[in-house]
N, C-alpha and C positions, 0 to 999 in steps of 0.2 A: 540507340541501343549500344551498352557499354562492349567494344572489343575487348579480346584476352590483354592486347597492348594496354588497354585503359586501366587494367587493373592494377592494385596495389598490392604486393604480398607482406605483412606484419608479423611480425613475433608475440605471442601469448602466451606467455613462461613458460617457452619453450614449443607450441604448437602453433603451424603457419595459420594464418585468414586469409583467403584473397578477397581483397577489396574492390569490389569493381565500383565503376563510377564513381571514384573516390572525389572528385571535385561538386558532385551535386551538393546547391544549398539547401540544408535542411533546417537552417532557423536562419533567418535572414538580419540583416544587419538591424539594427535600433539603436533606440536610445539608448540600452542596456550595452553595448557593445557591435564590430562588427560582425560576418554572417560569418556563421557556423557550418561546414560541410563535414559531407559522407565520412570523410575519412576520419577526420577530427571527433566524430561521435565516437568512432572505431577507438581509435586510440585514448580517447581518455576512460574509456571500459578498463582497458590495459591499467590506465595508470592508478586508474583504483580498485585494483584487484584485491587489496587485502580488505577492503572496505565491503566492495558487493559481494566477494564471496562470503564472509562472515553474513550477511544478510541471504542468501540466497540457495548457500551451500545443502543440496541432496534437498532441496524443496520443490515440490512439484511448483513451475511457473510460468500465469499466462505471462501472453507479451502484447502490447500495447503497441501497434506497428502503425507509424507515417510513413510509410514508403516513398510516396513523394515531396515528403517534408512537410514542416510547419512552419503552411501560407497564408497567409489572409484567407477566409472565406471557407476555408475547407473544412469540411464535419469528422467528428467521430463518434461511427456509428453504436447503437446500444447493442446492436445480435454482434456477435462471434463466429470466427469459422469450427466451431464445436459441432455445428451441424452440418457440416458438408457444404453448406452454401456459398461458401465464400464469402469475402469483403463487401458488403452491400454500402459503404462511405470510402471517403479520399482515406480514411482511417479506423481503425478494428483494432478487435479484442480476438487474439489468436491461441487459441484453448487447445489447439489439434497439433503436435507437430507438422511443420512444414515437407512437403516431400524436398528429396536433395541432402536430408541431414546428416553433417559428418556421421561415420561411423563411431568416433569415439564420443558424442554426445550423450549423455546420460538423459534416459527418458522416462517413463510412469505409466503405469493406465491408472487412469481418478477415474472417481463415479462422482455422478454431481447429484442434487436432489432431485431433480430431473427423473432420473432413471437412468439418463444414458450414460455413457462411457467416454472418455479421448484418453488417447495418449498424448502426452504435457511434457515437455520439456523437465529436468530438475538437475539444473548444474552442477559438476563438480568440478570444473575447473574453468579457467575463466576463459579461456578460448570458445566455450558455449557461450556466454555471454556476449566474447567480441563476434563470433558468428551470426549470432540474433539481432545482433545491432546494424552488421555487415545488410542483415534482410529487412532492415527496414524500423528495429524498435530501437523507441525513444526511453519507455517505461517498461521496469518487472513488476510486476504482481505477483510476488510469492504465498504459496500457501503457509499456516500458522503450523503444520506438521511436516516431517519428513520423510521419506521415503522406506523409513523402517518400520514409520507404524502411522499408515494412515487415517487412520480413523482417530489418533489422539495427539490435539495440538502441544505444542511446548511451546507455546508463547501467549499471551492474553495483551491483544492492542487496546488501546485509550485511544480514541480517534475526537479529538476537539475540533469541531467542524462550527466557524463564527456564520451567523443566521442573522437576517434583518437586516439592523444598523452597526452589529458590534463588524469587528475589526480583528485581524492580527494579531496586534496588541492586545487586545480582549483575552484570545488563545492563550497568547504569553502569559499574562496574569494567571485562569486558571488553568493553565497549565504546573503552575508553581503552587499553588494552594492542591490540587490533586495530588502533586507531590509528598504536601505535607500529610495529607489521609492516607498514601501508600505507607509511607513512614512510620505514621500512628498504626498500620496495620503488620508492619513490619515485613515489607516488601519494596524492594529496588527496583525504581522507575526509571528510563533509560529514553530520554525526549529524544526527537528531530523536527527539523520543521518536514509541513507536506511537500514544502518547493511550491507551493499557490498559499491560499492563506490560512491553513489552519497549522496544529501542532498536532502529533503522534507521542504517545508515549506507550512502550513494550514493555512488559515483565513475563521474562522468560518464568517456565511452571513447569514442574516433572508431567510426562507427557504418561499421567493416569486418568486424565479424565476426558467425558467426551465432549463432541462440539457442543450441543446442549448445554454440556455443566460449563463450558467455557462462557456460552453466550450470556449465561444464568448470573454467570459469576461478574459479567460487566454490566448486566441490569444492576445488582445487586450495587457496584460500587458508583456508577452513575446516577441513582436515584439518592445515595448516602450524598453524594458529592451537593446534588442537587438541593438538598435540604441543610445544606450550612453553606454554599456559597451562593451569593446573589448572582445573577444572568446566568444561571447553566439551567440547563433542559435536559429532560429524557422524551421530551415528545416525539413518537412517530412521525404524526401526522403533519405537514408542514402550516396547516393553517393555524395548529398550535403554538407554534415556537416561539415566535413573537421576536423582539430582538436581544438576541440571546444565545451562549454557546452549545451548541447540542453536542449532546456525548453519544454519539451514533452506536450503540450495544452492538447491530447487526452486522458490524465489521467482522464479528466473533463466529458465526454462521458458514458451514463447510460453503465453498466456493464463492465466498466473498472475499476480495484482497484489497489490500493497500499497495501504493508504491513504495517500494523498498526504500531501503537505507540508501543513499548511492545512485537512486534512480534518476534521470533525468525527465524532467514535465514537459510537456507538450505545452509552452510559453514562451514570450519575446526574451531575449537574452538568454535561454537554454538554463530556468533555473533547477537548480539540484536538491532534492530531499538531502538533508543535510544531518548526522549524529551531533548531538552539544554536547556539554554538560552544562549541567543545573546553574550554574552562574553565568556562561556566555546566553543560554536561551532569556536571562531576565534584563540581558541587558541589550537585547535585541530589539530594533522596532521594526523592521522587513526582512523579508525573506530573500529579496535580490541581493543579500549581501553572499550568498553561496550559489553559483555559477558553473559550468564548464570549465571557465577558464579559471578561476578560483580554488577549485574543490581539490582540484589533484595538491598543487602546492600545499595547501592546507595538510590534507593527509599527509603528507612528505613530510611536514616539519613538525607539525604537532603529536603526531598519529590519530587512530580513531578514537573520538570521545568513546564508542561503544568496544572497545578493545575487552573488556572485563563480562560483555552482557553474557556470556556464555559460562562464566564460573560460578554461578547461584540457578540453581532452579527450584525454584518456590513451592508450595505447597497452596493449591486453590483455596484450601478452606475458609480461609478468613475472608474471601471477597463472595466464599456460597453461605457463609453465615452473614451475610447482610442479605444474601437474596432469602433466606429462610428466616430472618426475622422481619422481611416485608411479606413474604404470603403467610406469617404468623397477623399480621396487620388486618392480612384479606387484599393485599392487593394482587392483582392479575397479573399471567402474564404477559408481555407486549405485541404486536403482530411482526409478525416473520416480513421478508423483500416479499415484493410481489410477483416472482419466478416462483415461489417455493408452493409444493401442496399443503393443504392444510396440514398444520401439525397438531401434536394431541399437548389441549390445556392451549393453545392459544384463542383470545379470543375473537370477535368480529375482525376481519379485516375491510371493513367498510369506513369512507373519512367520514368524520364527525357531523359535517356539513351536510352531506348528500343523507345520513342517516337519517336527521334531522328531519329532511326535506319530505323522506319518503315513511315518516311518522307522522308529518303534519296532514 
């Protein structure tokens, strides 16, 4: 158990952390580099403050906590402390603030679809971040709105998640041809990698419309995607996907999140979600090339590729007129995660196979 001796005091543009246990390994040495401690997560929060805050800033966000590092062996679990229970794995999804939180942390009450309630953490400056990290998280999960109006996102993610045999590079590919459809529809797409294997891409949207129309509006542009480029999917179901890039829509879905811009992954070498632009992501074939120990220099010399994503906010329409001229089609809409109650106009949430099974 960490003494006050052991601890580390930091600077966060101007607001102390105390670090304690600042020597635990929390990603161990590898091939990728050697091991990574407590403190060293601490401080590269710091060092890219202008990066996670642009990502993060007055957004309610869970936290994704290793507390005792990422070891071999250890899980993380799918519940959350959302419900009072606590961490049921070596690692959780932390939905409640934690007791003990500075005073100057900026917090939220969300509602989930659930029904219930938590108060959420929603940074606004990055000493919450280096705090969060201090207790244990690796990754942010930010929500797609902000603290002024939660009920309407100002962002719409593209989440290219490779399925089967495809690859990375599969991602990269359409990732770059999704591009060209934002384009055609005259909307600016803003890629990162996930920091594991797939690709993200964000367009920021005037925060008029709701989660629904948000969710509607990435059916709409992942099914268009799907029918001019080969290997992409909209399939729910996994027995469907086959090998092939799925455009995961349900990202768009109030209390579903992605790892930030800036976040670090629970992976060997401590890799980083990482902002490109459209020429370094085509010329990328892994994601280990953005790091820990990478990412801060990078931001320092380059700055952020996503430095501009915040001067356009877009107009949904044109990605809810592809979803209005597929239910002009007749086609349905998708099934929701399987936390969520039934919603109205979704349809069977039962997999294809087991339906099958239980017609036969």
């Amino acid at each position: 158990m960490a003494t006050k001796a052991d601890a580390v005091m930091i600077d966060a543009d101007g607001r102390e952390v105390r670090v304690s246990s600042p020597d635990r390994v929390i990603f161990p040495a590898s091939q990728h580099g050697p091991e990574v401690t407590k403190l060293e997560v601490v401080q590269y929060y710091v060092a890219v403050a202008d990066g996670i805050m642009r990502a993060l800033r007055d957004r309610p966000t869970a936290l994704e906590r290793w507390p005792k590092g990422v070891l071999p062996g250890m899980t993380l679990t799918a519940r959350d402390a959302t419900h009072g229970r606590g961490p049921q794995g070596d690692a959780f999804y932390q939905k409640r603030m934690m007791r003990g939180a500075p005073e100057w942390a900026q917090h939220v009450r969300v509602h989930f679809p659930t029904g219930r309630t938590a108060v959420e953490l929603a940074p606004d400056h990055v000493a919450s971040v280096a705090w969060a990290a201090q207790m244990g998280s690796i990754t942010y999960h930010p929500s797609p709105c902000r603290v002024a109006d939660l009920d309407r996102p100002d962002e719409l993610r593209i989440d290219l998640d490779p399925y089967g045999d495809t690859s990375f590079v599969d991602a990269v590919r359409t990732a770059g041809l999704a591009k060209d459809l934002l384009d055609e529809l005259g909307l600016r797409g803003f890629p990162k990698t996930s920091g594991k294997n797939g690709i993200h891409v964000y367009v920021r949207i005037e925060p008029r419309w709701t989660f629904t129309d948000v969710r509607h509006a990435a059916i709409g542009f992942g099914r268009e995607l799907e029918r001019r480029v080969e290997g992409v999917t909209t399939a729910w179901w996994k027995e469907e996907r086959g090998d092939n890039i799925f455009v995961d829509f349900n990202q768009n879905c109030r209390d579903r999140t992605i790892a930030s811009a800036y976040s670090l992954r629970p992976k060997e070498g401590a890799p980083v979600s990482t902002p490109l632009t459209w020429d370094e992501l085509a010329a990328l074939d892994s994601p280990m090339a953005f790091t820990l120990r990478t990412v801060p220099g990078r931001l320092a010399t380059h700055g952020d590729a996503w430095a501009e994503i915040d001067d356009v906010h877009h107009s949904l329409e044109p990605l809810l007129d592809l979803w209005r001229a597929d239910v002009e089609r007749g086609l349905p809409d998708m099934p929701y995660p399987p936390e969520y109650p039934k919603m109205p106009g979704e349809p069977k949430r039962v997999q294809p196979s087991r339906e099958a099974r239980s017609s036969s």
